[in-house]
C-alpha positions in Angstrom: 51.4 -16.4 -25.6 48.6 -16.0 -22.7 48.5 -18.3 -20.6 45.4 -20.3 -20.8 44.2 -19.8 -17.0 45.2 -16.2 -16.9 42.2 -16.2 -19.7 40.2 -17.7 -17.9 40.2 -15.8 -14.6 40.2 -13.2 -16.8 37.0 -13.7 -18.3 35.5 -14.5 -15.0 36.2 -11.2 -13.4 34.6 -9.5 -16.6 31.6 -11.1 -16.5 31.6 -10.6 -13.0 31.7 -6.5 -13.0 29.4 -6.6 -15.9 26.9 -8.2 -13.7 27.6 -6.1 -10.9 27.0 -2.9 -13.1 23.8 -4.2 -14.3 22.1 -5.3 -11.2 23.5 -2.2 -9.0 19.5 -0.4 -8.1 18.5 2.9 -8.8 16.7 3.2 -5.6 18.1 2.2 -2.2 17.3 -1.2 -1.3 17.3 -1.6 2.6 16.5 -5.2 3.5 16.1 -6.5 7.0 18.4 -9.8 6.8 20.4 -9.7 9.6 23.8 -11.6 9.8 24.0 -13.5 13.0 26.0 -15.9 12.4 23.8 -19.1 12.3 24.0 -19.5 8.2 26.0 -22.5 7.6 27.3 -24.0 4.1 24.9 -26.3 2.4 24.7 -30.1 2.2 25.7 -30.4 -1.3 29.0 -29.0 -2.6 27.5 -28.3 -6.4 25.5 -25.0 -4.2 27.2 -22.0 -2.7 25.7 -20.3 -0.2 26.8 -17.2 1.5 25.4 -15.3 5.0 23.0 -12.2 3.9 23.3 -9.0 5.6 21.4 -5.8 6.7 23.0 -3.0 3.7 21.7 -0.1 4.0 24.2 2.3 1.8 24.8 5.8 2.0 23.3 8.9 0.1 19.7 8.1 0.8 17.6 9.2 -1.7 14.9 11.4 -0.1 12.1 10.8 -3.0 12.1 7.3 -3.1 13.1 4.7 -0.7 11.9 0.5 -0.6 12.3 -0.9 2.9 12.3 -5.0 3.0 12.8 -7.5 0.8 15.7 -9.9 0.3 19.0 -8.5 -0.2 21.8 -9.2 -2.5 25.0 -11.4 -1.3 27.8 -8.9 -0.7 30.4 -11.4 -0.4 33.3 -11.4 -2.7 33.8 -13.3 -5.5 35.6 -17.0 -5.2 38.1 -18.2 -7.3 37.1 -21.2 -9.3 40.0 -23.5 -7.7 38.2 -23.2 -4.3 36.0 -25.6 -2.7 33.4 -24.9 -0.1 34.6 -27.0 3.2 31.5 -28.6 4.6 30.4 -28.9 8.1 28.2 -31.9 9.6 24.7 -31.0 10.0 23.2 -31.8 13.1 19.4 -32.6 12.4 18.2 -33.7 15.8 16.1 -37.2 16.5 14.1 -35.0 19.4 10.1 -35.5 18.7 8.6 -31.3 17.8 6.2 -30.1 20.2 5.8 -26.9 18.5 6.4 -25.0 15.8 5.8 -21.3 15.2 7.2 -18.4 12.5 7.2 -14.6 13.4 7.1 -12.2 11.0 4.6 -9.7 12.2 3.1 -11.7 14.5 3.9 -15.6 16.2 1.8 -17.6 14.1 1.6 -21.8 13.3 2.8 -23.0 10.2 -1.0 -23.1 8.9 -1.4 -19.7 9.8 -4.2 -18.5 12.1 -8.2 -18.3 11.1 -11.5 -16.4 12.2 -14.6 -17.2 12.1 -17.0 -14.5 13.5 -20.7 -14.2 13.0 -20.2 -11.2 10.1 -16.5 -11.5 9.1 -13.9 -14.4 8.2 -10.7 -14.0 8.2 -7.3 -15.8 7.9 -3.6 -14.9 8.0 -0.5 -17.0 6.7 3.4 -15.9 6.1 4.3 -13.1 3.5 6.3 -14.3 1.2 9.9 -12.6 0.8 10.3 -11.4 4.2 12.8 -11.8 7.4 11.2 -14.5 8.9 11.6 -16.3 12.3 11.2 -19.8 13.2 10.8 -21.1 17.0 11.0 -24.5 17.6 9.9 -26.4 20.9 11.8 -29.9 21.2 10.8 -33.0 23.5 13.3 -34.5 25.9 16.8 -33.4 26.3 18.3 -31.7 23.1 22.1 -33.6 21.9 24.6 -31.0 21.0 23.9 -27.7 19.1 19.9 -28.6 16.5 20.0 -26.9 13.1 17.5 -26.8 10.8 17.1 -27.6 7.0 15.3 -25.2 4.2 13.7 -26.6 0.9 12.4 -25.1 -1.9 9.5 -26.5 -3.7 10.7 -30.0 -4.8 14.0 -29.9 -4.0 15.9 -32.7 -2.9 19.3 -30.7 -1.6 18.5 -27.9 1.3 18.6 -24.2 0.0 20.3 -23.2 3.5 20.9 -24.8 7.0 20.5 -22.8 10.0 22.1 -23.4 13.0 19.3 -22.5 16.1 19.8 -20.2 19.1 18.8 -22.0 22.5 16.2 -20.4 24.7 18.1 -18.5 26.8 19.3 -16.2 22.9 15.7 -16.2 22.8 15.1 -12.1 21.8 13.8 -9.8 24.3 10.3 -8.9 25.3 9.8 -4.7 24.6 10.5 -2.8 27.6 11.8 -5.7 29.4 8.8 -7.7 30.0 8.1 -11.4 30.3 9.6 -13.0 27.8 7.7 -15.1 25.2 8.9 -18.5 25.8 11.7 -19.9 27.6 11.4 -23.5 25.7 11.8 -21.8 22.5 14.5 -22.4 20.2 14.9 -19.9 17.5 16.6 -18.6 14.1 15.9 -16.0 11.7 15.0 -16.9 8.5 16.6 -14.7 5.4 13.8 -13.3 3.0 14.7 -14.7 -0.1 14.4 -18.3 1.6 10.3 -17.6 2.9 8.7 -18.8 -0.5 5.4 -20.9 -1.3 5.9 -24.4 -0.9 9.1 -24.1 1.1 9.5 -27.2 3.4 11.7 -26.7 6.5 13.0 -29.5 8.6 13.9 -29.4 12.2 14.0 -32.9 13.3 14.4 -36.6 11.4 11.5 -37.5 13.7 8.0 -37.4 11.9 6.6 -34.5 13.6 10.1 -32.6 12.3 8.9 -31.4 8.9 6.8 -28.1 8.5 5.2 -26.8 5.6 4.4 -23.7 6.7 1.4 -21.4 4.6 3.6 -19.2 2.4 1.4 -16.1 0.1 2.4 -13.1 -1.9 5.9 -11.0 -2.1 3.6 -8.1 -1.8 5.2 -4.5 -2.5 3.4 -1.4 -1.0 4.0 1.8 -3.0 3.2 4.6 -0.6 2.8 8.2 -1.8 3.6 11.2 -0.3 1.3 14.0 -2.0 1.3 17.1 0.3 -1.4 20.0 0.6 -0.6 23.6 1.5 -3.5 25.7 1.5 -4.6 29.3 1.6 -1.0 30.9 1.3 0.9 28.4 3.7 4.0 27.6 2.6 8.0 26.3 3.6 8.2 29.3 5.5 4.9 29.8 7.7 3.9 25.7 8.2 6.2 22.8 7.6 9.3 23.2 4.9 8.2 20.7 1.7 11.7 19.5 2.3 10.9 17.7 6.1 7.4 16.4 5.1 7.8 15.3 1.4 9.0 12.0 3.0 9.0 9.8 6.3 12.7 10.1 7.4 14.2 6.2 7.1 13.5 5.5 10.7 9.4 6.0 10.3 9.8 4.0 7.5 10.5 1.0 9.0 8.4 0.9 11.7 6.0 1.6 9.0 7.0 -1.7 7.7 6.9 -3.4 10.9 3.4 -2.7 10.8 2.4 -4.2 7.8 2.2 -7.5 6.6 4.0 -6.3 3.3 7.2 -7.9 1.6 8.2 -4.4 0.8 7.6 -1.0 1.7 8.3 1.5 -1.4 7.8 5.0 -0.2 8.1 7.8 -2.6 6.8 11.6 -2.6 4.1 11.9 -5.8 5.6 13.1 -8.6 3.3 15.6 -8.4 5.3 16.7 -5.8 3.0 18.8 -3.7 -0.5 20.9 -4.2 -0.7 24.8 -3.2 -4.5 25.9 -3.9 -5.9 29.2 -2.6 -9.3 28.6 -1.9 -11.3 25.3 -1.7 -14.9 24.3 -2.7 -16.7 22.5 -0.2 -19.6 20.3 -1.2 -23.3 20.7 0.2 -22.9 17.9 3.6 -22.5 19.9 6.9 -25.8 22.0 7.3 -25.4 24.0 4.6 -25.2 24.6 1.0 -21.7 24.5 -0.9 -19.2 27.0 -0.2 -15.7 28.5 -0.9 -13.4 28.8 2.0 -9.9 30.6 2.3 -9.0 29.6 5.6 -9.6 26.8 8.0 -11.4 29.5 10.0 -13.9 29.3 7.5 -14.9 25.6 8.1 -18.5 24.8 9.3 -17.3 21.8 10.7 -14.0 19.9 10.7 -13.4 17.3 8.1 -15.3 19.1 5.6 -11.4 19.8 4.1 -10.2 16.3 4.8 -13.0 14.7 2.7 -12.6 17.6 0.2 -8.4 16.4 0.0 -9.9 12.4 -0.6 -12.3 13.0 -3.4 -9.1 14.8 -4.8 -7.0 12.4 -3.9 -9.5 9.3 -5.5 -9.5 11.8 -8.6 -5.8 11.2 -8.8 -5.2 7.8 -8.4 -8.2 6.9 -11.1 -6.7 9.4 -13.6 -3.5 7.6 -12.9 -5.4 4.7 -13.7 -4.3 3.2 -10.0 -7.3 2.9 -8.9 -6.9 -0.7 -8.1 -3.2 -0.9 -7.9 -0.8 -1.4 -4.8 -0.6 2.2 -4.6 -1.5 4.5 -1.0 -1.2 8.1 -1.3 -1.1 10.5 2.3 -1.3 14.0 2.3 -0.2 15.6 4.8 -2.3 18.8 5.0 -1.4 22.3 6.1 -3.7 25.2 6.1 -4.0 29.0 7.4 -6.0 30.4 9.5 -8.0 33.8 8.9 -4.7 35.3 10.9 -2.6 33.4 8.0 -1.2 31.4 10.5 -0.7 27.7 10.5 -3.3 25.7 11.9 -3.1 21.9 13.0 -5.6 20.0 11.3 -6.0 18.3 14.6 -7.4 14.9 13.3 -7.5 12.7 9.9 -9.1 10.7 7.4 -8.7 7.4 5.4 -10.0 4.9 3.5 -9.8 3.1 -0.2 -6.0 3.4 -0.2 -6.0 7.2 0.7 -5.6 9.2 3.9 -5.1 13.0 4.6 -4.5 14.3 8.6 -1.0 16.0 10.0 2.6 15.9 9.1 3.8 14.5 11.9 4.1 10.5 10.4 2.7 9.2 14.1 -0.6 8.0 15.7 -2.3 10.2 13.2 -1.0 8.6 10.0 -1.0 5.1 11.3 -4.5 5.2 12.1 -5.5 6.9 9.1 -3.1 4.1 7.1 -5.2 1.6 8.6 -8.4 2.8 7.0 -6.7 3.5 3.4 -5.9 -1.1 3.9 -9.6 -0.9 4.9 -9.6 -1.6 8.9 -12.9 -0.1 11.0 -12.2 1.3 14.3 -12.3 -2.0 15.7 -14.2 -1.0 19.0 -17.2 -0.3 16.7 -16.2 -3.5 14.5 -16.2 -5.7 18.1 -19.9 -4.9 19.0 -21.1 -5.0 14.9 -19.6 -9.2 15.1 -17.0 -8.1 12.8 -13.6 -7.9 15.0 -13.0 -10.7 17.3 -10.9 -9.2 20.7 -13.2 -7.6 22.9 -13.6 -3.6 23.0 -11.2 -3.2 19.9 -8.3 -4.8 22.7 -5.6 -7.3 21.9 -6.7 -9.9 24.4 -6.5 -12.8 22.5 -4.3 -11.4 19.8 -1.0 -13.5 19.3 2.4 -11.5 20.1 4.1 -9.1 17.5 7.1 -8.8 16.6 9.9 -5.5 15.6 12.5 -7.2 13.7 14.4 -3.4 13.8 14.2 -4.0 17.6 14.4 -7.4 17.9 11.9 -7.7 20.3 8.8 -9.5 21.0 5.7 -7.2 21.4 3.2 -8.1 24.2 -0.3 -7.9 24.0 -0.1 -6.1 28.3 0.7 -1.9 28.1 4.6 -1.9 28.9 5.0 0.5 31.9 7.5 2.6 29.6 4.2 3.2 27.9 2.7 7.1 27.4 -0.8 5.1 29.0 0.3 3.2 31.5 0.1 5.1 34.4 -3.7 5.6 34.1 -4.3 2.8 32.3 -6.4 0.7 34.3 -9.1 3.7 34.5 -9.7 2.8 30.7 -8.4 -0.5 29.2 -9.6 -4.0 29.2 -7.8 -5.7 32.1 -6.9 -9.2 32.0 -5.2 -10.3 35.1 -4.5 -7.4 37.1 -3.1 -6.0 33.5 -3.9 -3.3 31.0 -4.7 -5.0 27.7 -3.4 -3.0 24.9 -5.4 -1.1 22.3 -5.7 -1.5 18.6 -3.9 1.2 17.0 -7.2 1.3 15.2 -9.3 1.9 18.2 -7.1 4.6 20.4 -4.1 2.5 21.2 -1.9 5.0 20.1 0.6 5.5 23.4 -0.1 1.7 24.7 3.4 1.0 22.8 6.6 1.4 24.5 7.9 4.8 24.3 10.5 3.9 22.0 8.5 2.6 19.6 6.8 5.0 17.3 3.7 3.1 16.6 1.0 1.3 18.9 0.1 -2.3 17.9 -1.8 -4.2 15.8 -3.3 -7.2 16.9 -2.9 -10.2 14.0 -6.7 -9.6 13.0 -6.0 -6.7 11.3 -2.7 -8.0 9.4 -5.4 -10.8 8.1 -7.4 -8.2 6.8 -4.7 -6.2 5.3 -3.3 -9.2 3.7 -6.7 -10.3 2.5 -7.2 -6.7 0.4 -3.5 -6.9 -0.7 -3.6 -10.5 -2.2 -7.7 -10.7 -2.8 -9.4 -14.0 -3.2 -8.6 -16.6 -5.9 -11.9 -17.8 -7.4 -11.3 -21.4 -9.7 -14.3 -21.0 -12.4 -14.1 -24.6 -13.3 -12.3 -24.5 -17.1 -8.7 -23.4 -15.9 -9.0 -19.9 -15.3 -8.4 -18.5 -11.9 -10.4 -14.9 -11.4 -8.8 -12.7 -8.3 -9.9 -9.2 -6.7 -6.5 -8.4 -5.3 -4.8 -5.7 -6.2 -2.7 -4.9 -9.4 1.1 -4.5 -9.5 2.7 -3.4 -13.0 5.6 -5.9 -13.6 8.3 -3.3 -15.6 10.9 -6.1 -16.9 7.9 -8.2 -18.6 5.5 -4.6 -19.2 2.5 -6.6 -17.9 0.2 -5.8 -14.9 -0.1 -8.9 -12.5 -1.9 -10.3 -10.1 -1.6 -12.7 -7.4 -3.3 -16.1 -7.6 -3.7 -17.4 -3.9 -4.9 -21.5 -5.8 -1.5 -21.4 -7.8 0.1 -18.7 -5.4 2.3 -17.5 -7.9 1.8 -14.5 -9.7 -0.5 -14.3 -12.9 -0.6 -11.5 -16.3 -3.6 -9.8 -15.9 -5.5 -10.4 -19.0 -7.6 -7.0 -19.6 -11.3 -8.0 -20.5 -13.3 -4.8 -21.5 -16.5 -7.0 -21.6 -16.5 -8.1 -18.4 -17.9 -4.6 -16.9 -19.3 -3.0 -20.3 -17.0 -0.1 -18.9 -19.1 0.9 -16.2 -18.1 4.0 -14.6 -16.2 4.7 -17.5 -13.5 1.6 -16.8 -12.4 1.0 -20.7 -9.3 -1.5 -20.3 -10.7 -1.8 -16.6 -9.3 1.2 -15.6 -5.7 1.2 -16.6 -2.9 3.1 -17.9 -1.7 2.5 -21.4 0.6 4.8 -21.1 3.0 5.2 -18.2 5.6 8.0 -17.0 4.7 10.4 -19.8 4.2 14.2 -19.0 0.5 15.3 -18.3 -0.8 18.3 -17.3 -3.7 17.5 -13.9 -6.9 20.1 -14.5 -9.0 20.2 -11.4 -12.5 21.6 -11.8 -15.5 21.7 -9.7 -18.9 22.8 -10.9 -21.7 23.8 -8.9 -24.8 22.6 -11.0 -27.5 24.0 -8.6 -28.6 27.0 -10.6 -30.5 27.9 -7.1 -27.4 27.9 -5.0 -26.4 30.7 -2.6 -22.6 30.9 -3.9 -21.7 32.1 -6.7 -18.0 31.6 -6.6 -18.7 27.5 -6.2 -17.3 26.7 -9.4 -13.7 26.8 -10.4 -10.7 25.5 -12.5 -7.8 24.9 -10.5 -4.6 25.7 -11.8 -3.3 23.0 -13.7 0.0 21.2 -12.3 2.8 19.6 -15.0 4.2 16.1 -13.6 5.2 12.6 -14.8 2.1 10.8 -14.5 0.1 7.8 -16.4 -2.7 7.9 -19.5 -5.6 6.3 -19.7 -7.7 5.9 -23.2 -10.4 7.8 -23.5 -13.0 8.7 -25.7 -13.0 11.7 -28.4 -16.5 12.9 -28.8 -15.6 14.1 -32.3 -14.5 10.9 -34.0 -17.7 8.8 -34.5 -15.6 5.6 -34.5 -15.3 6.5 -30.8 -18.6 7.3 -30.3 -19.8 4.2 -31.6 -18.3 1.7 -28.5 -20.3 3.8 -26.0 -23.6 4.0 -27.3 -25.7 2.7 -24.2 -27.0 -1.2 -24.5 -25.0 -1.6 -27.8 -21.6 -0.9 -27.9 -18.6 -2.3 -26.6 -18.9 -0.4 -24.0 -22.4 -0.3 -23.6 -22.5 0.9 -19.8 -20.1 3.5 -20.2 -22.5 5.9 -19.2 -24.8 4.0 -17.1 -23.3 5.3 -13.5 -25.1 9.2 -13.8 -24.6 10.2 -17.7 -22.1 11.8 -19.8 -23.0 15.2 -19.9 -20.0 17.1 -19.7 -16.6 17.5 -22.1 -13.2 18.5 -21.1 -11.3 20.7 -23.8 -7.7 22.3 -24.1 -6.3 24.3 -26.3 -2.6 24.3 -26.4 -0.4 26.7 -27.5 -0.6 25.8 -31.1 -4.2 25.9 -31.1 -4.4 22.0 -31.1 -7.0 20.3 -28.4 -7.1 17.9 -26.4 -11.0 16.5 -26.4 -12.1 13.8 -23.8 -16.2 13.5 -22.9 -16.5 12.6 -19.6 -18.5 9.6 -17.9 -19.9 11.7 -15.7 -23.6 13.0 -15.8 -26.9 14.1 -13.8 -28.4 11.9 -14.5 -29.9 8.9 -12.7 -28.8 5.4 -11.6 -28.8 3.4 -14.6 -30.4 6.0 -16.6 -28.2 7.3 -19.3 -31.0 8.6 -21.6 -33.5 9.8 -18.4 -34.3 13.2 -17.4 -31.8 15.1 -15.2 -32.3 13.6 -11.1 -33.8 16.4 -8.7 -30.9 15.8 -6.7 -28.4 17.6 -9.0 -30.4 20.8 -8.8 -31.0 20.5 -5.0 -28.1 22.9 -3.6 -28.8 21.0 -0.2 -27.3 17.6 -1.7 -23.9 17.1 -1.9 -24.5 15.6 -6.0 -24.9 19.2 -6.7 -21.2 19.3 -6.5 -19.1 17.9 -9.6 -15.8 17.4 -9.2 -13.6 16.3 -11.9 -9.7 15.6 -11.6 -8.1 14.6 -15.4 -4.8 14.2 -16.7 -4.2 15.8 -20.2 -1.1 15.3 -22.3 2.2 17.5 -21.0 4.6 18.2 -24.2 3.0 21.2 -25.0 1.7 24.9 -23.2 -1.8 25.1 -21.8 -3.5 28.0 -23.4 -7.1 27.6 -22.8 -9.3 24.7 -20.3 -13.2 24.9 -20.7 -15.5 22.3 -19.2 -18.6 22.2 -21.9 -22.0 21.1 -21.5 -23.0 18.4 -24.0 -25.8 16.5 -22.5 -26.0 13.1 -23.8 -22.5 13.1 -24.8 -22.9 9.3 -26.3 -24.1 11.4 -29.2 -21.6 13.5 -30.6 -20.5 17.0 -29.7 -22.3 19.7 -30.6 -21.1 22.4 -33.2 -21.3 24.8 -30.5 -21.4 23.5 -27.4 -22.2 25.5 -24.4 -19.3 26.2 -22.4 -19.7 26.6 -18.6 -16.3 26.9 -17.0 -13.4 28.4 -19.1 -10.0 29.6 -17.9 -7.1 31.0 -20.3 -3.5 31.0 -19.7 
């Protein structure tokens, strides 16, 4: 007969691997909780608690990688007989004179606010990240203070901390002043830094903070590289190097950001090779075909060509409004077919093209994709608050990788210091730092691969992350932040900064009538599914000088998302878009449908989609076609449409009709303007 404990233990070890093989990630997890030693056992013996540590494991996958976060407890598992010894906790009587938390920045409990003449701003803690708390004391400090961590209405402490004194206070970067020398201080784990959370440092009444806690925000950035005009592995950049910031960029990437974590991944479309491009009427000139960079008429014609692509692809993704940023880092021949350096970049509305390099370039162009000006320009427009796009007035960052407080003065280990004062705002005899967004790239220490941000701009990053939380008076809470899709519950969701939790996002096809064609505002239905991407561009200017200005691309096969559409050949269809009347009765109120895509596949079935795109005007679904579509000077002339079509079966045929008001039907014999055969 087994013995009855033998069972028991038994069973507990089971169910303990069981868990352990259901919760073991399919993606490397690397979290920033360091183990220092100052996690003690809580107050109450019915909790276990155990000290978190930085894992970073082996066999990185070089696709997909999440920095940040809270990580899992890699202690072993206890045997039931054994009871967690506890330790006195030292809460000290001392009255708080101050108390501040880092995470990107030293900020108060209540976070920090703007108020400029033609921008408000404000910034509190993310939620779910490493977190540090320094805590100024008054009078003489008995014995070794800890600190106490609540969750929302708890009664027994999640976690005491035991604090570092002043002199373990970390490091300024390259050796400089240090921040405080009054400063007590302890790192935080992630999974403690929650809305709500009450932390106590002292029994005296100014010894309880309740510091401003927001959204576990993930970033998904997307690596979608461009090699043009015949470059390739062998005569630019191999795909293997740029696909992917190596781990290190990575998390200074995340330093950067006021994110809980940072998922990078290359696109599953894994990278675009094109021949020629087609660049729209814009730089003094009509539209025009280039094969080379040579053949540019001015520089970021092909930079602003790789965005409208790049906005094609995250709307056919249905992304559009999701916490997703793709870069491309673009490489291009010359008319000598060698590789020539872009020597710039773009950004903006969570996309960015420029080099492959993962330095200044992409940081800056980062920026823009979050939605930060050049903050020089934003200074003297009353819209950035330190003067000349500086960091004079900024509070201090912080690298949690380098454990080191960031000064606001360029460190003289700094690329700019040495002629530093022939350029920078001085402030005391010292060179001010740049924003990274207004040429501060260098004014970091030259270990540190990016320049930094002053908090300003982590306000406004957070701000078009979490959105704002509008209460319309009868329970419901209406935000503009951006979507994330919530796999376990197949939901998307979105974060209410009133509740701050997060909330299903109910889709509401009447709210916008689908304007801009937005059925199911914009979102995927259908999710990792094969699709094919056609790329066309139509040159409508009958009058235009090129003739070659009108092209299908090749089409690329990847795992990408579907978004519903509408068939022009099943009246049912037809009947939610008629304009003022049907479900979506602004479906075509942006410029017209005019055009159908059609693919045949290999078993002569087709794929049919009319799209809500047009000539015509503003507003005008039913008007005449607008003079600027036939004006081979104006950029409209140029239609570009980027689609996802269904992926199980072989391409044989893609033909862009013309079906002017498409709203009606499609006609027996449509005309067709583009058609390629494969």
């Amino acid at each position: 007969m087994v013995d009855k404990k033998v069972i028991v233990i038994l069973t507990i070890v089971i169910v303990t691997l069981v868990v352990a093989a259901v919760v073991v990630p399919t993606s490397i997890i690397l979290t920033r909780n360091k183990d220092d030693g100052n996690e003690v056992v809580p107050t109450s013996s019915s909790e276990e608690h155990n000290s978190t540590s930085s894992s970073e494991a082996g066999n990185h996958s070089s696709s997909s990688e999440d920095v940040g976060g809270s990580s899992s407890d890699n202690t072993p598992t206890q045997t039931p007989t054994q009871t967690p010894t506890l330790k006195p906790v030292n809460i000290v009587s001392n009255q708080v004179s101050k108390i501040r938390y880092v995470q990107t920045h030293v900020i108060p409990a209540e976070g920090l606010s703007w108020t400029l003449p033609k921008r408000n701003a404000s910034l509190h803690l993310v939620g779910v990240r490493d977190t540090m708390i320094l805590v100024d004391y008054s009078g003489t400090v008995s014995g070794v203070p800890q600190i106490q961590i609540y969750a929302k209405g708890a009664s027994t402490a999640s976690v005491t901390l035991t604090l570092d004194p002043p002199n373990k206070l970390p490091p300024t970067e390259s050796n400089g002043t240090a921040y405080s020398t009054t400063s007590y201080s302890v790192k935080i784990a992630a999974k403690y830094i929650v809305p709500f959370m009450k932390v106590v440092v002292s029994t005296h009444s100014t010894g309880t903070s309740l510091p401003d806690v927001g959204q576990d925000s993930t970033m998904r950035l997307q690596i979608l590289p461009f090699y043009m005009f015949g470059a390739n592995d062998t005569n630019t950049e191999p795909y293997s190097k740029i696909k992917l910031p190596d781990l290190d960029t990575q998390k200074a990437i995340y330093q950067t950001w006021p994110i809980s974590v940072l998922s990078s991944s290359t696109h599953p479309i894994g990278k675009i090779s094109y021949p020629f491009a087609i660049i729209p009427a814009s730089d003094g000139g009509q539209a025009y075909r280039i094969t080379s960079s040579d053949q540019m008429r001015s520089g970021y014609v092909m930079m602003s060509w790789v965005l409208s692509l790049l906005s094609g692809i995250r709307s056919t993704n249905g992304e559009s409004d999701t916490n997703n940023m793709i870069y491309s880092p673009l490489l291009a021949l010359n008319d000598k077919h060698e590789y020539s350096d872009v020597g710039g970049g773009l950004g903006g509305g969570w996309r960015g093209t420029g080099d492959t390099t993962y330095r200044g370039i992409f940081i800056h162009e980062a920026g823009h994709s979050w939605g930060l000006p050049h903050s020089g320009e934003a200074y003297a427009d009353q819209k950035y608050p330190y003067v000349n796009g500086s960091l004079l007035g900024s509070q201090w960052g912080f690298d949690f990788d380098f454990n080191q407080f960031l000064d606001i003065y360029i460190p003289p280990t700094a690329e700019s210091y040495s002629g530093c004062k022939k350029y920078a705002v001085m402030n005391n005899g010292k060179c001010v730092k740049q924003d990274a967004m207004q040429g501060g790239s260098g004014d970091q220490s030259d270990y540190l691969r990016y320049a930094t941000f002053p908090d300003f701009d982590m306000a406004i990053m957070q701000e078009n992350m979490e959105g704002i939380t509008v209460d319309m008076g009868n329970g419901e809470h209406i935000s503009n932040g951006l979507l994330s899709y919530n796999a376990a519950s197949k939901y998307y969701q979105q974060w209410d900064k009133i509740e701050k939790k997060y909330m299903e996002y109910i889709i509401k096809n009447g709210s916008d009538n689908g304007l801009y064609g937005t059925i199911d505002a914009g979102l995927a239905y259908q999710l990792n599914v094969d699709v094919n991407l056609v790329v066309i561009q139509l040159n409508y200017a009958a009058n235009s000088t090129c003739t070659t200005c009108s092209s299908i691309y090749p089409p690329i096969k990847y795992k990408g998302n579907f978004r519903r559409y509408i068939d022009p050949r099943d009246p049912a269809q037809l009947a939610l878009i008629v304009p003022n009347s049907g479900e979506f009765a602004w479906f075509c109120h942006s410029s017209g449908c005019d055009f159908t895509l059609r693919v045949t596949f290999s078993d002569n079935s087709q794929f049919v989609k009319l799209l809500p795109t047009g000539v015509r005007s503003w507003w005008s679904p039913k008007g005449p076609v607008a003079i600027e579509y036939n004006d081979p000077n104006n950029s409209d002339s140029m239609l570009l449409f980027v689609e996802n079509v269904p992926g199980t079966k072989k391409i044989s045929k893609i033909e862009l009709l013309s079906t002017p008001l498409g709203f009606n039907g499609l006609p027996s014999n449509p005309q067709v303007l583009l058609s390629q055969t494969y």
